[in-house]
N, C-alpha and C positions, 0 to 999 in steps of 0.2 A: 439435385440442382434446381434451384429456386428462378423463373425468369420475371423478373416486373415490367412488364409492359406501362408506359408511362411512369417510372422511377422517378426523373429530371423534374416531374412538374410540383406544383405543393401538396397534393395528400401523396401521393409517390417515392415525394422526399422523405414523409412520417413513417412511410412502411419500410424506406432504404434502411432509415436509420436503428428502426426497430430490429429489424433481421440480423445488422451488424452486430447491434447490443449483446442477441442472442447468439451470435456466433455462427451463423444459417452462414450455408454456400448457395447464392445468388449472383444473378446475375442482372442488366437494368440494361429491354431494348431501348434503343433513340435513333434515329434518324442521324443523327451525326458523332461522332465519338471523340473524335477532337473537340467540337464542341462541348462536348458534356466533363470533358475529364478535370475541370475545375469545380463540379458542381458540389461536390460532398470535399471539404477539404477535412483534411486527419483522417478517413478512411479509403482503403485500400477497392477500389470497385472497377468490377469486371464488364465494362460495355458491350454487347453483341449489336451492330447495326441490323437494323431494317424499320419496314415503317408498318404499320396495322392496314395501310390504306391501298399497298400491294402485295399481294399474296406472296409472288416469286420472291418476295424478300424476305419472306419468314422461312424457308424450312432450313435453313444454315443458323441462321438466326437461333433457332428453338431446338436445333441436334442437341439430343440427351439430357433433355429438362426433364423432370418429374412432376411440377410444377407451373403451373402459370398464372398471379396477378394480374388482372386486368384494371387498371385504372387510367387507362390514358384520356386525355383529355386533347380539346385543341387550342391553337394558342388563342389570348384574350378569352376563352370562355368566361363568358356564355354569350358572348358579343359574334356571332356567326360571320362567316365569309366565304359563300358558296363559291366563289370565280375561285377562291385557293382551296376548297375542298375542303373549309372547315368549318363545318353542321354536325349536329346532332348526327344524323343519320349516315354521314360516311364514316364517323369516327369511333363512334360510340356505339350503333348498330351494324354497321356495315366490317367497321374493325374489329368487335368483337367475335361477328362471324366468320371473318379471316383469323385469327388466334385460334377458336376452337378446331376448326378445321388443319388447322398447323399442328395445334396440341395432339390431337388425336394423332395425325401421320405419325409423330415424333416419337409415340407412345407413352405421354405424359398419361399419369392418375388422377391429376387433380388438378382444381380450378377453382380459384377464390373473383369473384367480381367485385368492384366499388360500383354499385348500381346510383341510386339517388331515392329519396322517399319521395312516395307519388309516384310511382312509374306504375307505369297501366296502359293497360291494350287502348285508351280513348283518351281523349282531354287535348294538353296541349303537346305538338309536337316532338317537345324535349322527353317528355315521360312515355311516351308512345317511342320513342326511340331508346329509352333505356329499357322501358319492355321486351322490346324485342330482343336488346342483348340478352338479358336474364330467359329470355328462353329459350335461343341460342344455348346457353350455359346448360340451364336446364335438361334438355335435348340430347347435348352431347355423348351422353353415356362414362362419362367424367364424375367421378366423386367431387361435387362443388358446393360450393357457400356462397351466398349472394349478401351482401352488407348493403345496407339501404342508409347510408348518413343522411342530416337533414342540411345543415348548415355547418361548413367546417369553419373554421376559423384558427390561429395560428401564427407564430410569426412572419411567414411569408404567402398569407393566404392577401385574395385582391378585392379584398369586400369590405369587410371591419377598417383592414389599414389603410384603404379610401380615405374614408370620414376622416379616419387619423391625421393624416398627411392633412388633408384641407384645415385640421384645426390647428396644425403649426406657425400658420402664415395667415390666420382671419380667425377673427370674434366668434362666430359662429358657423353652425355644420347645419347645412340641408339635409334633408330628408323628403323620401319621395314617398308619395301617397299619402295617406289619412296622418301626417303629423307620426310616419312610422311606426301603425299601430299592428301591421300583422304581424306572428304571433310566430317565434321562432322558437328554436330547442337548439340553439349553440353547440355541437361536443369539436371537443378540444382534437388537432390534428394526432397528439400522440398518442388518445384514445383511439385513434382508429387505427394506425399503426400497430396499437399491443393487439385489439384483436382481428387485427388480419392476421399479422402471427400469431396467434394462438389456433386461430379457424385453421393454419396447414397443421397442428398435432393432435389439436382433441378432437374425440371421434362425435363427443356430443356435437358437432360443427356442420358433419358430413350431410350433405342433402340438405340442408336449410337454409332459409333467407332470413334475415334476425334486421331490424330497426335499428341504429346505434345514433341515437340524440342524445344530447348530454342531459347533466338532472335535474336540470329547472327550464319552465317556460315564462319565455318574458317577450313582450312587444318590440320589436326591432328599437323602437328609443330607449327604450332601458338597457339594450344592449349596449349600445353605442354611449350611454350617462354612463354607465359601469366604464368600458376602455375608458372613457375622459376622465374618470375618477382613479382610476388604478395609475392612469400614466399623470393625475396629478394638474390636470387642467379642468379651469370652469371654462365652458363652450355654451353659445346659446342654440338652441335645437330649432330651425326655423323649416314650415314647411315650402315642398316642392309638390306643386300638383303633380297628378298622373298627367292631366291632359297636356298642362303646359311642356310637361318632359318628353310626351308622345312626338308632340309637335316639334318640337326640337329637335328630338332624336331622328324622326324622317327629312331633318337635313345632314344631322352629322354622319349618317350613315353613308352618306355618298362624298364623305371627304376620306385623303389617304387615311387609312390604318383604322377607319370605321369606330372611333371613337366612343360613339353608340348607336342602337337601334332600337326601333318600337318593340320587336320582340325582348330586348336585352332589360327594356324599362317593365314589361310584364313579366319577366322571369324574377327580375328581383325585388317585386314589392308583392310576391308572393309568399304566404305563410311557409314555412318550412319544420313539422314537427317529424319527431321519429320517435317513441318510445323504445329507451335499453332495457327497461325490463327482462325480456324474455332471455338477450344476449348475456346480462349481467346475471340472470341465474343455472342458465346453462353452463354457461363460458369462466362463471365466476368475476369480471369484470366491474369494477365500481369506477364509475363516469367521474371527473374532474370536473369539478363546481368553476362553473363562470369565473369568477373572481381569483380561483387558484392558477385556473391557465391563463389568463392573462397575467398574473403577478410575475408566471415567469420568462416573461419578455419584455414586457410593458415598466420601463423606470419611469419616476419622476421625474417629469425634466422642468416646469414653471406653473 
């Protein structure tokens, strides 16, 4: 038995769905169950409640797993909201060190992580909090794989389909910082899906942490001309400063539901690369070119 921690959310969804493909028995913790039981419709899925964020709610939770996925995330990530406990550091560090610690009671063998690329003992808080998961995992004494993605994207990711959605309804799409010039590696959410599953059977998997960026590096506006291209719209690309966004954002911060924050405008006008190489020759995996994984969501519509 397979348990996904963070199933419900967007890469979570890519690994649910992968596992069904394959025919795995899993199971997908959430916080609510009734909540979730709409989330995958056509397949048949097994919810256990608890949260990462208290312990006593994992070990019913994780009775006679073999397995455990860590991807969870908090909601609006990477837009933080310490008053509801959802940072980096309770979720992503602090959560995954309650998993391992579950995993291990439960006598699971293995542990696959969706870490982040950049994650490091120093820098900024986000990656110094995925550090700490990964060494967590690390630690364990768990046969584990750490996956390092750069930038997912997808049809239900909340980054790419941003810009999208704004270029439904206006002439042109902002971009924040230098005219969208840092330097991303796109891979596609089903790519990370095949090899999370794949990292629970091949043994090449066991104890490593592998990069999984998809195959081409492009400047966050090329990213975003490509979507306007695939889904069949001219858009003009205008920029947004960092500082004007900064300042903005230290007020939206303090309206309901935190719309944005100064940390949120640094997190995503950062470069985001990950080289697959290493994944795609151990693992056998070939990355989904830009342009393919959007074709298959992204219609024409004007």
């Amino acid at each position: 038995m397979i348990l996904v921690a963070g199933g419900t959310g967007f890469v979570g969804g890519g690994i649910v769905r992968e596992l069904a493909l394959r025919g795995k028995q899993f199971a997908v913790l959430t916080r609510n169950a009734a909540r979730s039981a709409d989330r995958f419709p056509g397949l048949v899925v097994q919810y256990r409640e608890g949260d990462v964020c208290d312990p006593s709610s994992l070990a019913t939770a994780i009775a006679g797993v073999d397995a455990v996925i860590g991807c969870q995330q908090f909601p609006n990530s990477p837009i933080e909201n310490p008053k509801k406990g959802h940072t980096f550091d309770e979720v992503d560090a602090r959560g995954t060190e309650n998993l391992v610690i579950a995993a291990k009671a439960a006598g699971a063998k293995q542990y696959v992580y969706l870490s982040a690329a950049g994650a490091a003992p120093e820098g900024y808080h986000w990656f110094r909090a995925k550090w700490r998961a990964e060494q967590a995992v690390r630690n364990s004494g768990l046969t584990y794989t750490i996956l390092r993605p750069p930038w997912v994207y997808g049809p239900e990711d909340r980054a790419l389909n941003r810009f999208l959605a704004m270029s439904r309804f206006q002439p042109f799409v902002p971009l924040i910082g230098a005219v969208g010039k840092q330097m991303m590696q796109p891979v596609f959410v089903d790519d990370v899906g095949r090899a999370t599953a794949e990292c629970l059977d091949n043994p090449a998997a066991a104890n490593q942490t592998f990069e999984i960026g998809g195959p081409g590096v492009f400047a966050m506006s090329d990213v975003v001309k490509t979507a306007l291209q695939v889904a069949g719209r001219r858009r003009l690309l205008l920029p947004a400063p960092t500082f004007v966004m900064k300042a903005l954002a230290s007020v939206l911060q303090f309206m309901p539901g935190r719309p944005l924050t100064p940390d949120a405008v640094d997190f995503i006008t950062m470069g985001a690369l990950g080289d697959p190489t290493e994944i795609s020759e151990k693992l056998g995996l070939t990355p989904t070119p830009l342009r393919e994984g959007l074709a298959t969501y992204l219609a024409k519509s004007d």
